[in-house]
Structure formats: C-alpha cells, structure tokens
N, C-alpha and C positions, 0 to 999 in steps of 0.2 A: 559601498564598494563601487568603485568607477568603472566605466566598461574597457577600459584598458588597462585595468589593474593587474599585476602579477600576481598579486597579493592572492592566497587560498581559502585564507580563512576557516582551514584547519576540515577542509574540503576533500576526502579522496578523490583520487584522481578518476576512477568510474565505479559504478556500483554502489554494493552492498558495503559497508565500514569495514565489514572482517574479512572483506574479496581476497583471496589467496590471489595472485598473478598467476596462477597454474591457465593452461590452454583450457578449453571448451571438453567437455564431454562429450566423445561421440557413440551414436546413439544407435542402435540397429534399429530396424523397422517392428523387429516384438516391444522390444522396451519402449519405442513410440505411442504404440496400440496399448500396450499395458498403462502407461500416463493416461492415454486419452481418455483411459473407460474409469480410472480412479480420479482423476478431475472431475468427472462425470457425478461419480459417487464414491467419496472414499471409505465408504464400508459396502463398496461388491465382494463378493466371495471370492478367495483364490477358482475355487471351483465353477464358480460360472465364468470368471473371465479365461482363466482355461480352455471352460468348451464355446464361448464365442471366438476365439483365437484359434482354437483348434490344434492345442497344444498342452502338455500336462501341467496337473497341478505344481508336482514338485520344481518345474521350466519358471513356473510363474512366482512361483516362493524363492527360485533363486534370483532371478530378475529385480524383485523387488528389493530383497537385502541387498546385491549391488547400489539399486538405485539407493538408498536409504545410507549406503556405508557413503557411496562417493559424493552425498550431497545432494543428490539430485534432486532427491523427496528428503525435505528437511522434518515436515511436522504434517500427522494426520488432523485437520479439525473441523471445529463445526461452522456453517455459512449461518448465519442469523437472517432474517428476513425485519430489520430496523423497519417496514413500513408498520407491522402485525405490532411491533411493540412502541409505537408512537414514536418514534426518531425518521419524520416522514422529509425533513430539507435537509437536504445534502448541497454542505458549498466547499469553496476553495477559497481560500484565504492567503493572498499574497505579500510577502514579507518584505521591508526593505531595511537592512538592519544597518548600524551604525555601532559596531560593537568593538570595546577597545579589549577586553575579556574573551571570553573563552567562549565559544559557539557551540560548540557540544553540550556546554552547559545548558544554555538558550533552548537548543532542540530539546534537552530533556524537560527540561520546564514545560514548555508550549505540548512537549507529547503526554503528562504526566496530569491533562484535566481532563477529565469526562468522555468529552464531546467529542475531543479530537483520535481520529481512527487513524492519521496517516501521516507522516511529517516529511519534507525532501528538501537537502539543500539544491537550490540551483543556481546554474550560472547564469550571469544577465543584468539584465537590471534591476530582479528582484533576485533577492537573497534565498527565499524559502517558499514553501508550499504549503502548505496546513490544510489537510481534507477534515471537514468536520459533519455530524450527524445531529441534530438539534429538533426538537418536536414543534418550535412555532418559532416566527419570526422576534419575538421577546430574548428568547434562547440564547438566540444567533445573537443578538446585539449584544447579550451578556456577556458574551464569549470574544466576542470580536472588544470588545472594552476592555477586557481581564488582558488580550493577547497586548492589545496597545499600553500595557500601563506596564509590561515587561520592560527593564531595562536593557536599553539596546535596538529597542523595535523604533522607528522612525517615521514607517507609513505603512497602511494596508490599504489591499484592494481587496473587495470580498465581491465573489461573481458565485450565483446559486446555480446549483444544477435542475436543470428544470425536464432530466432522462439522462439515459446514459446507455451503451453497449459495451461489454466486455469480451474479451477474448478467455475462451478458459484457462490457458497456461498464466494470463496476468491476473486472476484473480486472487483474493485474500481472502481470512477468515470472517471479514465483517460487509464481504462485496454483496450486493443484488443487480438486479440485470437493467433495472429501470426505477430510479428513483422520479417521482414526479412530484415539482415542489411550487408554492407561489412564488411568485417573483420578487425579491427585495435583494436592493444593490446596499450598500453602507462602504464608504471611501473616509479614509482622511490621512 
C-alpha cells in the first residue's frame, strides 16, 4: 500500500470492526469511579465499591447493568501475569503487506497462532501490528518466519519490548505493567 493510496484495504474507517457510528457515551462522575475501582480489580464487591463511593449497593448494581448493556464493559476477565508462566519477550511485529485477497482473512491467520496476543490494521507505511508474547529468542524467530511465509506479507520489522507502561482503561486480558526482555532485533 502506497502512502497516498486511496485504496482501504478493507480497513474501517476508526476503531473496533463492529464500531456502531453511534456518539460517545457520556459518563457521570459515579460511573467513572465505578470503572476505575473494576479496572482495578474486576471481582470487587458491589458492596465495597459502594462504601468506598459512598453510595448504595443497589446505585452500584444499576450502574453497572447500564455500563454492561450500553457497551461500555464489554467482558469481565482474567489479566495473566506471561512473565510467571515463561512468555517473558514481548515484541511488535510490523507488517507491510502486498495483498491482492482479502485482509481480514490475513489478520485472522496471523491472530489465530499461539504467540500472537494482539493484531491492528494500520495506516502508513506499514500495514499491520502483530504484538506477540514468546519465552526466548528461538520463539520469536519461529514466529516471525511462520508470519513471513504468509501469503501477502512482503516485510517485517520486529522491535522487542524491552518495558512497558499502561494506562488502565487501555488494558487487555493478557496485559502486565512491565515486561522486561533481551534485546533481539530480526528485519527482512
């Protein structure tokens, strides 16, 4: 894809695939504080976020069905801690694809191995993002081979995380706060 191409590549136009074009949800200051303490930990009790909020249980159980009906809180789950279980480098894997087919197809493929935690089309000069989770540098090359032998991939850049900070409303179900990894680059 050229950097002045019109061309989408079957690309929405922002977000999430299934984005409604619906406005933003706006959000009063409890249902703020009610996210912030289940980002935190989403098995707190209605009842204690309740009495740290300083408002009743049943305020807190309606709030939360809003949030949950209009999307807001899509899924409760669990955060893994990948250092504890040997998936200790964390990289990004840059795509530049060449695809006369179907790209949705491509993302499922590339999302649909192991390693890979994360996948995003972008615009630019590279096509995609691949976040991957791998126990040693062998892993990683495995992975970054199997993604190059995809039809349609053209080049990668693979850059390791060597830490990380998160924000807790961006977090996922397989995020940690600081991955620390050895350094190995792999381009072709």
């Amino acid at each position: 894809m050229t950097k002045n191409s019109t061309e989408t590549k079957g690309i929405p136009a922002a977000g999430h695939e299934n984005e409604r074009r619906a406005p933003p949800i706006e959000l009063g200051q409890t249902d703020r504080e009610i996210l912030k303490r289940l980002e935190e930990d989403g098995r707190e009790s209605v009842s204690k976020i309740a009495a740290e909020l300083r408002i009743s249980a049943s305020l807190v159980r309606r709030r939360i069905a809003f949030l949950k009906e209009t999307g807001v809180i899509s899924k409760f789950t669990v955060v893994v801690d990948h250092w504890k279980i040997g998936r200790r480098i964390e990289a990004y894997l840059l795509l530049r694809i060449d695809i006369k087919g179907d790209l949705k197809a491509l993302r499922r493929k590339v999302r649909e191995l192991e390693r890979v935690r994360e996948v995003a089309t972008l615009a630019g000069d590279e096509d995609m993002l691949v976040r991957l989770r791998v126990s040693d540098p062998a892993e990683l090359t495995d992975t970054v081979l199997e993604i190059r032998q995809m039809e349609g991939v053209t080049k990668t850049k693979t850059l390791v995380s060597l830490g990380r900070e998160r924000h807790l409303s961006e977090g996922s179900e397989d995020d940690d706060d600081d991955s620390g990894a050895a350094g190995v680059a792999i381009s072709g």
